[in-house]
C-alpha positions as a Markdown table, in Angstrom:
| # | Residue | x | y | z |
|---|---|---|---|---|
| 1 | Unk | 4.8 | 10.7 | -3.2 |
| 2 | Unk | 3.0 | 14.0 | -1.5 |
| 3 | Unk | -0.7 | 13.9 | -1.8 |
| 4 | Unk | -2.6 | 17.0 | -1.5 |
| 5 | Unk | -6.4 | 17.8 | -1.7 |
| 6 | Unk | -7.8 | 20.2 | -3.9 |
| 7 | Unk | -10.6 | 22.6 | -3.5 |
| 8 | Unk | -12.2 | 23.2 | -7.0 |
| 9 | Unk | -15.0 | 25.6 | -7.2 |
| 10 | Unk | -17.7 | 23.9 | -8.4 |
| 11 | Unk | -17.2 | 24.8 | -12.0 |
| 12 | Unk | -14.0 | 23.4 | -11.8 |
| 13 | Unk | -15.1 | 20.3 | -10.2 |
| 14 | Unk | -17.4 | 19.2 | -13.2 |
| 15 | Unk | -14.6 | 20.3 | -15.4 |
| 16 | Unk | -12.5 | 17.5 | -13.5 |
| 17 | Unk | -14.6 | 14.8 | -13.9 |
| 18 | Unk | -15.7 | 15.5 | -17.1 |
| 19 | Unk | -11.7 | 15.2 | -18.1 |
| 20 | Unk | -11.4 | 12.1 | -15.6 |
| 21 | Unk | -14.7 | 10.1 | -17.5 |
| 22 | Unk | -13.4 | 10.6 | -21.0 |
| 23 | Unk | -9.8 | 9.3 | -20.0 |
| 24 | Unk | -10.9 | 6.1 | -18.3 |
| 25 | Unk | -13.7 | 5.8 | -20.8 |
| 26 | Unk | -10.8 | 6.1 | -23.8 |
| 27 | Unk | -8.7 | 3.9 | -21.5 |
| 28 | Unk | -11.0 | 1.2 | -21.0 |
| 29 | Unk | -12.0 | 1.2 | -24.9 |
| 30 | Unk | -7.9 | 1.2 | -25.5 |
| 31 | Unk | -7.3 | -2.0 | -23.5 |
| 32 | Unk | -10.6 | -3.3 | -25.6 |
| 33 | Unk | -8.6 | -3.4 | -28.6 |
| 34 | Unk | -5.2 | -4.1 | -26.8 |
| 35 | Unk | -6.9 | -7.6 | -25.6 |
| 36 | Unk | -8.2 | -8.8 | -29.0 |
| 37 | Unk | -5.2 | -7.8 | -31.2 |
| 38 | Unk | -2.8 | -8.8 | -28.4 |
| 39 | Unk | -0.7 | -5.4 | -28.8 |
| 40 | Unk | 0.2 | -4.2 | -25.3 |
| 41 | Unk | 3.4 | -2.5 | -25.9 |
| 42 | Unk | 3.3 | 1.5 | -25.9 |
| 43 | Unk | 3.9 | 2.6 | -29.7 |
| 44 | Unk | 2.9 | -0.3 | -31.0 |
| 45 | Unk | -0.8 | 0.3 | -29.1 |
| 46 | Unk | -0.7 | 3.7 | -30.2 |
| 47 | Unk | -0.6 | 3.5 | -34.0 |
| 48 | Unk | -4.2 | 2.0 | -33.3 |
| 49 | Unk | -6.1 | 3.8 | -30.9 |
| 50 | Unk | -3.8 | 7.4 | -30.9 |
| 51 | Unk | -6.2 | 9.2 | -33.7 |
| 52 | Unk | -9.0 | 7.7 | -32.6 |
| 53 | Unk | -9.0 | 8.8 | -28.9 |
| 54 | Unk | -8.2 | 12.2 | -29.9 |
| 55 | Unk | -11.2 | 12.2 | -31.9 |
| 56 | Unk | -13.9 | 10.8 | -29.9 |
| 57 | Unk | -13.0 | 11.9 | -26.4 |
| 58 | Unk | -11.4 | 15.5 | -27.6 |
| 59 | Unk | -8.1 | 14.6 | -25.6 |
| 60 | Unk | -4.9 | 16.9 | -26.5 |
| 61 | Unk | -2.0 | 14.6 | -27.6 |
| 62 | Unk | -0.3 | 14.3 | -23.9 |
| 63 | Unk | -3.5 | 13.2 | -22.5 |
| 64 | Unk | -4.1 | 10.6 | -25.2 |
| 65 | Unk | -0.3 | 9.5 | -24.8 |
| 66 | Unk | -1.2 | 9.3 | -21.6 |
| 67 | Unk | -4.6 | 7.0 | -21.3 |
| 68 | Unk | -2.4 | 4.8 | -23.8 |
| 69 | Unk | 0.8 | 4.0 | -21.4 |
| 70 | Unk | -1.7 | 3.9 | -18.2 |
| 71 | Unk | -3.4 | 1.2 | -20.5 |
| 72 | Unk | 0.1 | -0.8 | -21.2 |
| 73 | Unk | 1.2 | -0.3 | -17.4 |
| 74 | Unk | -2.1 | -1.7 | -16.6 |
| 75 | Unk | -1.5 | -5.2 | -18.7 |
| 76 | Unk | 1.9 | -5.0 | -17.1 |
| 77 | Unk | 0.9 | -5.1 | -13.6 |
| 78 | Unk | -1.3 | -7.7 | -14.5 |
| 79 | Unk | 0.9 | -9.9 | -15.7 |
| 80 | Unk | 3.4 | -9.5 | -12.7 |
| 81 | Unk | -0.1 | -10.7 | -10.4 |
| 82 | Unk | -0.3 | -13.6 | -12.6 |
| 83 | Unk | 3.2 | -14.8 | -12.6 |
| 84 | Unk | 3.1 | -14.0 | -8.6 |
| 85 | Unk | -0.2 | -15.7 | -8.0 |
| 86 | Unk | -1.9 | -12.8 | -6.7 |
| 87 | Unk | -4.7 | -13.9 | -8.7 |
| 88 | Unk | -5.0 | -17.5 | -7.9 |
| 89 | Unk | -4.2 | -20.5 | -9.7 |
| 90 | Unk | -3.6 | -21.2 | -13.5 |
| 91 | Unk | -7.2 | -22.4 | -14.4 |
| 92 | Unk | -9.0 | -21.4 | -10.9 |
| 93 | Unk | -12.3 | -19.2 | -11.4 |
| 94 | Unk | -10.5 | -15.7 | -10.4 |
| 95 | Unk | -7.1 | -16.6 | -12.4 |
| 96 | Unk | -9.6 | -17.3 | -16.1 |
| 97 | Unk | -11.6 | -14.4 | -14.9 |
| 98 | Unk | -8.6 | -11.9 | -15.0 |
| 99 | Unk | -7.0 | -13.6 | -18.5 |
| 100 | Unk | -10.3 | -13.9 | -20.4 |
| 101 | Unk | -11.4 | -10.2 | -20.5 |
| 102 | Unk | -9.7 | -6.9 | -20.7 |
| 103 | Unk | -9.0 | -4.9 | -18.7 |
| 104 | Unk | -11.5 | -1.7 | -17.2 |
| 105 | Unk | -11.2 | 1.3 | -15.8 |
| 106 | Unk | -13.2 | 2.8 | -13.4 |
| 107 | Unk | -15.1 | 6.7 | -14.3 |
| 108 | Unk | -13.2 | 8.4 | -11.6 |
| 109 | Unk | -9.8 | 6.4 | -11.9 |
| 110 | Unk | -6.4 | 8.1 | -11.5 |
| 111 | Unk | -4.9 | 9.7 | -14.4 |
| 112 | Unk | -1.4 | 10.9 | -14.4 |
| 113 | Unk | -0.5 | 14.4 | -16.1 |
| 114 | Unk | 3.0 | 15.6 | -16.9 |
| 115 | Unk | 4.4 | 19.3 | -16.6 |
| 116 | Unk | 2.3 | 20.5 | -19.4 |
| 117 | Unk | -0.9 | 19.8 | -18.5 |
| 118 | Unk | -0.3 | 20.6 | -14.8 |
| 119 | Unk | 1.6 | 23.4 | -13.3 |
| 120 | Unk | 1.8 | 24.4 | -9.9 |
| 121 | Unk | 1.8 | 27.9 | -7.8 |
| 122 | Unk | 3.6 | 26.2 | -4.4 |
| 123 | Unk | 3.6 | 29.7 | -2.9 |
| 124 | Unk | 0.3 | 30.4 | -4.0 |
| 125 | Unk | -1.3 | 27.2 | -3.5 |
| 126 | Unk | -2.4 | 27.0 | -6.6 |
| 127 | Unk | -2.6 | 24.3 | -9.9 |
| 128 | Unk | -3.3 | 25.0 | -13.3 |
| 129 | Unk | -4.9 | 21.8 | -14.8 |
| 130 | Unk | -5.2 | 20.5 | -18.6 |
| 131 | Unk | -9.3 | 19.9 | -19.2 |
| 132 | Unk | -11.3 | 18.9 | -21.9 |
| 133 | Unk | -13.3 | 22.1 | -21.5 |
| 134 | Unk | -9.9 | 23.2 | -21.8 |
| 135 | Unk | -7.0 | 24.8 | -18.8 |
| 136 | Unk | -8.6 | 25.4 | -15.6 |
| 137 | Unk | -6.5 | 27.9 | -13.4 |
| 138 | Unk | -5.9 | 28.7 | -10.3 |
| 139 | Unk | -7.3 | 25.6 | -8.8 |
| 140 | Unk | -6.7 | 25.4 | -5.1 |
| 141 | Unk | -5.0 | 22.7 | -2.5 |
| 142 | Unk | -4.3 | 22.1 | 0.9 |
| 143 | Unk | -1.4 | 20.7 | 2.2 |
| 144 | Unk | 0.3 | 20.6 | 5.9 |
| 145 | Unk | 4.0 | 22.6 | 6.0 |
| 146 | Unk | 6.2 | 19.2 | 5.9 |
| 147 | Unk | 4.0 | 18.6 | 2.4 |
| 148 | Unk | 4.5 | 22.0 | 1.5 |
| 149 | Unk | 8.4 | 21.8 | 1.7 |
| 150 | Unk | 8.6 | 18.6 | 0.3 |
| 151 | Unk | 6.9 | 19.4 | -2.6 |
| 152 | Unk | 9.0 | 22.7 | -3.1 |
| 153 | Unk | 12.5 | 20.9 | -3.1 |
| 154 | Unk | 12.0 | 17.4 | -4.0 |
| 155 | Unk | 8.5 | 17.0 | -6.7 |
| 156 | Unk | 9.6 | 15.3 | -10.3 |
| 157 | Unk | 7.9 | 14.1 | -13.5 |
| 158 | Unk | 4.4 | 12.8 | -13.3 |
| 159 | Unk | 1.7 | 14.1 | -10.7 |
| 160 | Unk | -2.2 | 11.8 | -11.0 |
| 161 | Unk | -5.4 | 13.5 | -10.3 |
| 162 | Unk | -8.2 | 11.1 | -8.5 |
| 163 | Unk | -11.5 | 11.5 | -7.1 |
| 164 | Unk | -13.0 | 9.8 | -4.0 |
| 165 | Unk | -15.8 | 10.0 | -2.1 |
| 166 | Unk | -16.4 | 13.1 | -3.6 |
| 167 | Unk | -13.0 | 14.8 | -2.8 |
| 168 | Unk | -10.8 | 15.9 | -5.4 |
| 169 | Unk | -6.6 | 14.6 | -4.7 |
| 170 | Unk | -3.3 | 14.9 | -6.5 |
| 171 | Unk | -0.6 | 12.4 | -5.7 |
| 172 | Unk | 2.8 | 14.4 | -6.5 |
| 173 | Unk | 6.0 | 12.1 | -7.1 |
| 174 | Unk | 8.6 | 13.4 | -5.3 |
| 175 | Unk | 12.5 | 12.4 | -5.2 |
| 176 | Unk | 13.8 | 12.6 | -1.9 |
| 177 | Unk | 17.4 | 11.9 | -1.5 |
| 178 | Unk | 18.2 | 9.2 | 0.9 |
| 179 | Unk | 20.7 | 9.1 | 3.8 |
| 180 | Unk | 24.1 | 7.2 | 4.2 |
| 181 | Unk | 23.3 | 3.9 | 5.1 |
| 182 | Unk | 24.2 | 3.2 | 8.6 |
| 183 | Unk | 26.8 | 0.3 | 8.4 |
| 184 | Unk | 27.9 | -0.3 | 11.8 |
| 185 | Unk | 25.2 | -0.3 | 14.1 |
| 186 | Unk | 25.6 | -0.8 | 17.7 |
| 187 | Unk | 22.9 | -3.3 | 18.0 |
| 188 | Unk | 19.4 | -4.0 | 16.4 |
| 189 | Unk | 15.8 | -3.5 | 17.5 |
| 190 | Unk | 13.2 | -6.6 | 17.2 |
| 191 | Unk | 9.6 | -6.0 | 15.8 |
| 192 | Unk | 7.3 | -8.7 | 16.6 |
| 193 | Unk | 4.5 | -8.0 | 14.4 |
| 194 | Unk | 1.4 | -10.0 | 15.8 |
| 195 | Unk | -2.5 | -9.9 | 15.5 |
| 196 | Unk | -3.4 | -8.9 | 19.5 |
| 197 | Unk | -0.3 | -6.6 | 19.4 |
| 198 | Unk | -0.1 | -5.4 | 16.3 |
| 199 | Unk | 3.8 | -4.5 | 17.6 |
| 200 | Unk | 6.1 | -5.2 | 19.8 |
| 201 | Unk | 9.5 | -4.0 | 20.0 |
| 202 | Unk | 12.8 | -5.7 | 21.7 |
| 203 | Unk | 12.7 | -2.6 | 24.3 |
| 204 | Unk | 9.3 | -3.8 | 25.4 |
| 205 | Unk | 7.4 | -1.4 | 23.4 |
| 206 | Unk | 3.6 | -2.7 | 22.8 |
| 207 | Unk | 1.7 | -0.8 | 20.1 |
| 208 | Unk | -1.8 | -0.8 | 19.3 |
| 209 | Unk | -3.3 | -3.5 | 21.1 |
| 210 | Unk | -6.5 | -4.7 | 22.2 |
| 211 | Unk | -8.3 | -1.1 | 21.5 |
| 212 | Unk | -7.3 | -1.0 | 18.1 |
| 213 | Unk | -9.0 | -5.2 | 17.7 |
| 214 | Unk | -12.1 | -3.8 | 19.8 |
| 215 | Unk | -12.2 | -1.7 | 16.7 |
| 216 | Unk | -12.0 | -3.8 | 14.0 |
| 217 | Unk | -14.5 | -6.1 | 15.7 |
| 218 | Unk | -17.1 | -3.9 | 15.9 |
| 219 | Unk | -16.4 | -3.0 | 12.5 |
| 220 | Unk | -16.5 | -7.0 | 11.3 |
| 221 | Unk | -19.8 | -7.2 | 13.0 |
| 222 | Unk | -21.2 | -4.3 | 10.9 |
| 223 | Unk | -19.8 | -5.3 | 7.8 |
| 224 | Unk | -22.0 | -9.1 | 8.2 |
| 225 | Unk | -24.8 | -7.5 | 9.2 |
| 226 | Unk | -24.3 | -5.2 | 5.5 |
| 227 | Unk | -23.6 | -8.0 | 3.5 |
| 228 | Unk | -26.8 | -9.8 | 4.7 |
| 229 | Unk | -29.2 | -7.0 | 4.2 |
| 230 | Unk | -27.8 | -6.7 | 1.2 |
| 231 | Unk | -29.5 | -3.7 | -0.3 |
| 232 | Unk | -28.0 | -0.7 | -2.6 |
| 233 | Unk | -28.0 | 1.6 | 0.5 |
| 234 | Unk | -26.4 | -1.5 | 2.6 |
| 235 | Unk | -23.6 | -1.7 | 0.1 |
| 236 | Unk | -22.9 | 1.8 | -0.6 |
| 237 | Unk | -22.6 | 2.0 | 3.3 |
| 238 | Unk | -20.5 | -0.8 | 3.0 |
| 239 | Unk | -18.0 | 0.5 | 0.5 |
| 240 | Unk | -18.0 | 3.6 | 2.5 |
| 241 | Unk | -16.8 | 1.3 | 6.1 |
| 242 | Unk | -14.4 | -0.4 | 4.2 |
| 243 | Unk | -12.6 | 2.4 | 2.7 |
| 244 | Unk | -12.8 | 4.3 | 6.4 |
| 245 | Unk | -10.7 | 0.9 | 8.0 |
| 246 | Unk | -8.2 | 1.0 | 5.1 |
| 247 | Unk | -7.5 | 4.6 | 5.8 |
| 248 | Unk | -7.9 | 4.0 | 9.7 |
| 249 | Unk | -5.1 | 0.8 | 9.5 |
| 250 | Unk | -3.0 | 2.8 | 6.8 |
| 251 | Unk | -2.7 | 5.7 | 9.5 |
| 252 | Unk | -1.9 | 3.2 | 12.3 |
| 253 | Unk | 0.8 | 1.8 | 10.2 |
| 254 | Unk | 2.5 | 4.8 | 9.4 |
| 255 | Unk | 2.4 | 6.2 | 12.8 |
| 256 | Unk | 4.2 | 3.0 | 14.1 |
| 257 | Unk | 6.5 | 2.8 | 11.1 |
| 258 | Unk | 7.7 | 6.2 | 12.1 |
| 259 | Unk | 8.1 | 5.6 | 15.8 |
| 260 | Unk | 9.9 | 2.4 | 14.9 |
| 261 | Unk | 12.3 | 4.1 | 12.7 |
| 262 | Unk | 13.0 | 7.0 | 15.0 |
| 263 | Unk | 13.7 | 4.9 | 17.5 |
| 264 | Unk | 16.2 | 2.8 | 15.8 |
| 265 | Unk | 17.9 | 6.2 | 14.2 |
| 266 | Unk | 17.9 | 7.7 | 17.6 |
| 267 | Unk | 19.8 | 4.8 | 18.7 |
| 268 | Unk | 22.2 | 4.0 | 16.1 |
| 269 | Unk | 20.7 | 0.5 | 15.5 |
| 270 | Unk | 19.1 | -1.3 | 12.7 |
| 271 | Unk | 15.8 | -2.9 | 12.4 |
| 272 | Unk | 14.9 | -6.3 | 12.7 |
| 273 | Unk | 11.8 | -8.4 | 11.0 |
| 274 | Unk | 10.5 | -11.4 | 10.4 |
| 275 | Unk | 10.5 | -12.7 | 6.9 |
| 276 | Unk | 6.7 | -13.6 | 7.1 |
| 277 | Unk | 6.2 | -13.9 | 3.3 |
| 278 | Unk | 3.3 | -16.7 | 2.7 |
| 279 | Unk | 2.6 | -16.8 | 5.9 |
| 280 | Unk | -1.1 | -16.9 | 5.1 |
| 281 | Unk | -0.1 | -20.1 | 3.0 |
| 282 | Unk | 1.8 | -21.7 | 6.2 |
| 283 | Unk | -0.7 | -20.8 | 8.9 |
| 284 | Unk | -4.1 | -22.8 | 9.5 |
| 285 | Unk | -6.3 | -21.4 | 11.6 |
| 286 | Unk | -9.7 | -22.3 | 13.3 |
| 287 | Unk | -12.7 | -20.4 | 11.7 |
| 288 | Unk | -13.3 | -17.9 | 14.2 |
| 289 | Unk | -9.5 | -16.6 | 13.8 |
| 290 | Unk | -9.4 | -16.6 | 9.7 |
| 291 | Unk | -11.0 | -13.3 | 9.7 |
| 292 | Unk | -9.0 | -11.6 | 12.2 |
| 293 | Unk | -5.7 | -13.0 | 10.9 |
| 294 | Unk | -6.8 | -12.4 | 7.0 |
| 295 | Unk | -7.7 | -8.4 | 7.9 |
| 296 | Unk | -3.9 | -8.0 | 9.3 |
| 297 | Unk | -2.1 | -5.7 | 7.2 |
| 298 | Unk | 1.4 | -7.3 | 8.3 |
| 299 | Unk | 2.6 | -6.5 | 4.6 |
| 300 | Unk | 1.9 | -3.0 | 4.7 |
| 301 | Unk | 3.5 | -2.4 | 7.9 |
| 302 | Unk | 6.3 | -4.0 | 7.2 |
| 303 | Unk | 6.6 | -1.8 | 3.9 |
| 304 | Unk | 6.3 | 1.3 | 5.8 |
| 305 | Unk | 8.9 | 0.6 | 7.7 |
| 306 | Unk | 11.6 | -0.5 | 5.3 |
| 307 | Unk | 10.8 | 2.5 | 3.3 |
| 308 | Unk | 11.0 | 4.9 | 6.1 |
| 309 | Unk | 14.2 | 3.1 | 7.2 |
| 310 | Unk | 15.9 | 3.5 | 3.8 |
| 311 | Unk | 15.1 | 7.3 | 3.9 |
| 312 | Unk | 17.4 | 8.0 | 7.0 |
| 313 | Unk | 20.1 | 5.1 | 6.3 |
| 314 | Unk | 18.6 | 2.5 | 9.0 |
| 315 | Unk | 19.6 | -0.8 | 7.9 |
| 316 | Unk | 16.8 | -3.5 | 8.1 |
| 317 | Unk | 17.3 | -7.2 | 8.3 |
| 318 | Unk | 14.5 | -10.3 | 8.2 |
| 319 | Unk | 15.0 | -13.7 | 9.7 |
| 320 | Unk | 13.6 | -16.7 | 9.8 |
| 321 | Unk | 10.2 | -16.4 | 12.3 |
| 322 | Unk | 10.8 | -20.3 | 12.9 |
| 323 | Unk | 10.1 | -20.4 | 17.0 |
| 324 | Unk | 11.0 | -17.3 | 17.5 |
| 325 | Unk | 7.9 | -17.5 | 19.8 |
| 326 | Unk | 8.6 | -20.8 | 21.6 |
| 327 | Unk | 12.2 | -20.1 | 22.0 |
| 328 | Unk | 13.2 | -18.5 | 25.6 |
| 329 | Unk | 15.3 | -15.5 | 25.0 |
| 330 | Unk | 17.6 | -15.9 | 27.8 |
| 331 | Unk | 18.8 | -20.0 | 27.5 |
| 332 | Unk | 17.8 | -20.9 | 24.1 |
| 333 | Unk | 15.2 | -23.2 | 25.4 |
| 334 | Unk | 12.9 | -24.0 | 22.4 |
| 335 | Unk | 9.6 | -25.7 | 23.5 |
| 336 | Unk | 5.6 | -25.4 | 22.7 |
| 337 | Unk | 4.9 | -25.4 | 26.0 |
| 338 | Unk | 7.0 | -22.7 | 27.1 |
| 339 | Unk | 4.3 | -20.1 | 25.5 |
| 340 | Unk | 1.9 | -20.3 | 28.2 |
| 341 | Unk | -1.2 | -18.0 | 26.6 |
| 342 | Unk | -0.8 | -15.2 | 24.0 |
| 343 | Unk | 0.2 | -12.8 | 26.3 |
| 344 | Unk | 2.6 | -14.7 | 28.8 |
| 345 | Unk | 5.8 | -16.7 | 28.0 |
| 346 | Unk | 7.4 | -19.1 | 30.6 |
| 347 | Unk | 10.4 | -21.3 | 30.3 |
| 348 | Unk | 10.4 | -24.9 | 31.0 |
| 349 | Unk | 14.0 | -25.0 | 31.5 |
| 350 | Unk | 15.3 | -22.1 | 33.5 |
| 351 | Unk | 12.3 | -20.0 | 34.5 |
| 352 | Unk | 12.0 | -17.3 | 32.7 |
| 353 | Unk | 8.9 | -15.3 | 32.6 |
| 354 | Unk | 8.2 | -12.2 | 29.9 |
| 355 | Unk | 5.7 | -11.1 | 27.8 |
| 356 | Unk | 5.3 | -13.7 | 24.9 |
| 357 | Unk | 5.7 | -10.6 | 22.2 |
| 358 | Unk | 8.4 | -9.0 | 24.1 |
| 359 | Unk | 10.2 | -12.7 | 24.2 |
| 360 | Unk | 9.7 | -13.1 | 20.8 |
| 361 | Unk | 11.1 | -9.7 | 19.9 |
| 362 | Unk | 14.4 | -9.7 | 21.8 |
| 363 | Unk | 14.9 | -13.6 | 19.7 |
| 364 | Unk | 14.5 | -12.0 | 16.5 |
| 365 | Unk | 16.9 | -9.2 | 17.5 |
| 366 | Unk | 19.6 | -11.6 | 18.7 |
| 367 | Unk | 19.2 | -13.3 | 14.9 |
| 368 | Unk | 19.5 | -10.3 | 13.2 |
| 369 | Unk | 22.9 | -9.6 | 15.1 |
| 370 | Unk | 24.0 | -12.9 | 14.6 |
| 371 | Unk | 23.3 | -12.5 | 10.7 |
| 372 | Unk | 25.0 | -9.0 | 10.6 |
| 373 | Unk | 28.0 | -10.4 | 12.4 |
| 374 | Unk | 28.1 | -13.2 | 9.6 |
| 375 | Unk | 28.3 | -10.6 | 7.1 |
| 376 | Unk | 24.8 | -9.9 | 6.1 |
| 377 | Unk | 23.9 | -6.9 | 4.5 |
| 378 | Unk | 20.7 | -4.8 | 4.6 |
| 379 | Unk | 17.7 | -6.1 | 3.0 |
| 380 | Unk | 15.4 | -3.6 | 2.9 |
| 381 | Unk | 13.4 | -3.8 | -0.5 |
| 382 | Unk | 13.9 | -1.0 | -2.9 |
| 383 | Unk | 11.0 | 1.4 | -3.0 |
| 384 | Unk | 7.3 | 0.2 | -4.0 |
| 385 | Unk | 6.3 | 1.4 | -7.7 |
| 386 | Unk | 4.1 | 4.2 | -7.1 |
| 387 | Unk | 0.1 | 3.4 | -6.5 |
| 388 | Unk | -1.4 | 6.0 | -8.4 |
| 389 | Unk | -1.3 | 4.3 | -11.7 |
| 390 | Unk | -3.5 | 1.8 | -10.1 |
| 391 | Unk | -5.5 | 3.2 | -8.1 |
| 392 | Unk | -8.2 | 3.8 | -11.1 |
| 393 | Unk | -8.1 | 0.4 | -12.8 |
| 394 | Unk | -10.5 | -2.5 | -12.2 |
| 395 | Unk | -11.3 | -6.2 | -13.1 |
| 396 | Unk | -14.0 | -6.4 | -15.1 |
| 397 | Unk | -14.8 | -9.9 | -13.5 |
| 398 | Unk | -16.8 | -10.1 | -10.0 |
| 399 | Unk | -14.0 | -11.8 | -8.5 |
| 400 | Unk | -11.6 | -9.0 | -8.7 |
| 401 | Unk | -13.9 | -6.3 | -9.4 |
| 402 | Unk | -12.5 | -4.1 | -6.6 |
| 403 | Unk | -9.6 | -2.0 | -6.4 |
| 404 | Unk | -6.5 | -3.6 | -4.7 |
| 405 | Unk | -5.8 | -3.0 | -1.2 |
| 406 | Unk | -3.8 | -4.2 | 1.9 |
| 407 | Unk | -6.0 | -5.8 | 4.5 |
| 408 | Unk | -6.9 | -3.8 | 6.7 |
| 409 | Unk | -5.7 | -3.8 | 10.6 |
C-alpha cells in the first residue's frame, strides 16, 4: 500500500467530506439494521439497505455497494477479535460491550473507491474523485519518487480516501511482486527486540535506545498530567499526542525494519525472532514497568520486518525466547544470575562478559540455525490484510471507542 497526500482546493475539500459524512453516516445506519436482523453477508445486506442509501444519502450505485461490503468487512473483523480475544473475555465488560451494539462509523472514516469513482493522472499528479456534489477533477497529491514509481508499475483494485487532522490521504493498494526466496543462507542474524533497546542485532548492532525511552517518558508524563485536567482542550491535546507517538514509533519501526532487512540481504542470511506471541499474558511486571512494557510496539516491529523480508526473499525464522537471556552464548551455561543488570551479561561458568542484548541475540541466532539445519522452513506470516478498511470504524461502547492501534514505542 502507497499513501499519498492530497492537496484539495478548498472547494474540493468540503466536497470530500461532504462525500466522506454521508458514507459513514449510511454505513453506520447499514450495520443498524445488519445487528437487529442479523444479516451480515454482502447481497443478502443489500436487498435491505441498497435503495435506501441511494435515496437518502444521494450515493451512485458503486458508492452504496461500497458503504455495504465496508459494513460486512466491518462485522467480519469483529468477529475474528472475538474469536482471538482481542476484545477480552466471553462475558467481561469490553467483550458484551462490543456484541451488544452495532457497529459505528466515525464522520471522517476511510472509504474505499474502485476505478470508477477514482482515476489517477500519475504524470500529472492528479485524481479525479467520485462526490456527492458530483466528480471533482484534477485534485492534486504529493508523493516522494520511490511512491511515484511504485504507484506507476505496481497500483491494483481498490484505493480509500481518509481524513485526519485536517489532511486529506489516499491509501493506494499496490501489488508488488516478491523476490525468490533465499533457501540456503549462509547463516542468520538475531534480533533481540527489548524495551531499553528497542533492538539488538547478533553483529552487535543496538538501535534506538535510551533517547528514544527519554522520549516516550516525557511523553507519559504529559499524557497523566492530560488525563487529570481532564478538560475538552486537555483531551483534544491529548488525542493530538497520541496520534504524534503512534506515527513517531511507526517511523522508528520501519526505519529499523529496513536496516534489519538490508542487512540480512546484503549478507545472504536470514532473520531470526523470537516467537513472543502472549507475551504480555506470560510477563508480570511491577507497576512502574506496566506502562513502559504495555506502550512497546514489539508486534509491529516484528511485522515490518517479516513483510519487508518477504519482499526481497529473506527467509525469517522464530524460536522459542525461553532463556535466551540467561543463557551464555559461548558454553551454553543457562543461569539467572548470569544476567548481571539489563545492560551487562556475565557467566557463572566460564566468564564470559557481553552485552546482555547482544548475548541474547547471538543465542537466538544459533537456534534459528539449528532449526534450519533440522529442516525448518521460513515462517514469515503472509502479508497483513490491508488497514484502510479499518481505519474509519469505531466501537460504539467507551471501552473500545477508539480506533485500533499498535502501542506505541
Amino acid at each position: 500500500m502507497v499513501q499519498v497526500k492530497l492537496v484539495p482546493t478548498p472547494v474540493q475539500a468540503a466536497a470530500l467530506e461532504a462525500t466522506l459524512r454521508a458514507c459513514n453516516e449510511a454505513a453506520t445506519w447499514a450495520s443498524e439494521v445488519a445487528f437487529e436482523k442479523d444479516v451480515k453477508r454482502n447481497f443478502a445486506l443489500r436487498e435491505h439497505t441498497y435503495t435506501e442509501i441511494r435515496a437518502r444519502w444521494n450515493l451512485g450505485a458503486q458508492a452504496a455497494q461500497h458503504v455495504i461490503k465496508k459494513v460486512c468487512d466491518a462485522y467480519v473483523t469483529l468477529k475474528a477479535n472475538l474469536k482471538a480475544g482481542n476484545l477480552g473475555r466471553p462475558g467481561s465488560e469490553r467483550y458484551r460491550g462490543a456484541v451488544e451494539k452495532p457497529v459505528a462509523f466515525r464522520p471522517a472514516g476511510a472509504q474505499p473507491y474502485d476505478d470508477r469513482m477514482l482515476s489517477w493522472q500519475i504524470d500529472r499528479r492528479r485524481v479525479s474523485v467520485w462526490t456527492t456534489a458530483g466528480r471533482v477533477k484534477d485534485v492534486a497529491f504529493t508523493a516522494s519518487p520511490e511512491q511515484m514509481a511504485t504507484l506507476a508499475l505496481y497500483r491494483r483494485g481498490e484505493s480509500d480516501l481518509l481524513c485526519r487532522d485536517g489532511m486529506w490521504f489516499l491509501n493506494a493498494t499496490c501489488d508488488v511482486p516478491e523476490a525468490p526466496p533465499n533457501t540456503a543462507p549462509v547463516d542468520f542474524l538475531g534480533i533481540d527486540l527489548g524495551v531499553v533497546n528497542i533492538a539488538t542485532t547478533s553483529d552487535g548492532e543496538i538501535m534506538a535506545g535510551r533517547e528514544l525511552n527519554r522520549t516516550r517518558s516525557r511523553e507519559r508524563t504529559l499524557r497523566t498530567k492530560l488525563q487529570k485536567k481532564n478538560t475538552p482542550s486537555a483531551r483534544r491535546r491529548l488525542r493530538k499526542r497520541r496520534r504524534k507517538e503512534a506515527r513517531r514509533a511507526k517511523d522508528i519501526n520501519h526505519k529499523i525494519a529496513t536496516r534489519v532487512v538490508a542487512e540480512a540481504e546484503r549478507t545472504g542470511r536470514g532473520i531470526a525472532l523470537e516467537n513472543l506471541t502472549g507475551i504480555r499474558e506470560r510477563v508480570r511486571l511491577r507497576k512502574p514497568q506496566r506502562a513502559t512494557h504495555s506502550s512497546w510496539a514489539f508486534a509491529q516491529l516484528g511485522q515490518f520486518i517479516a513483510y519487508k523480508a518477504r519482499k526481497v526473499g529473506v527467509p525469517v525464522v522464530y524460536v522459542d525466547p525461553a532463556y535466551t537471556s540467561r543463557t551464555c552464548a559461548e558454553c551454553g551455561h543457562i543461569d539467572r544470575a548470569n544476567r548481571v543488570s539489563q545492560a551487562r551479561f556475565v557467566c557463572r561458568s566460564c566468564g564470559f562478559v557481553d552485552h546482555a542484548d547482544r548475548n541474547g541475540s547471538r543465542n537466538i541466532r544459533a537456534r534459528a540455525w539449528e532449526l534450519w539445519r533440522r529442516g525448518a522452513q521460513s515462517t514469515a506470516p503472509d502479508p497483513l490484510p490491508r488497514p484502510g478498511r479499518g481505519t474509519g470504524r469505531k466501537r460504539s461502547t467507551p471501552a473500545s471507542g477508539a480506533r485500533s492501534a499498535s502501542p506505541g514505542l
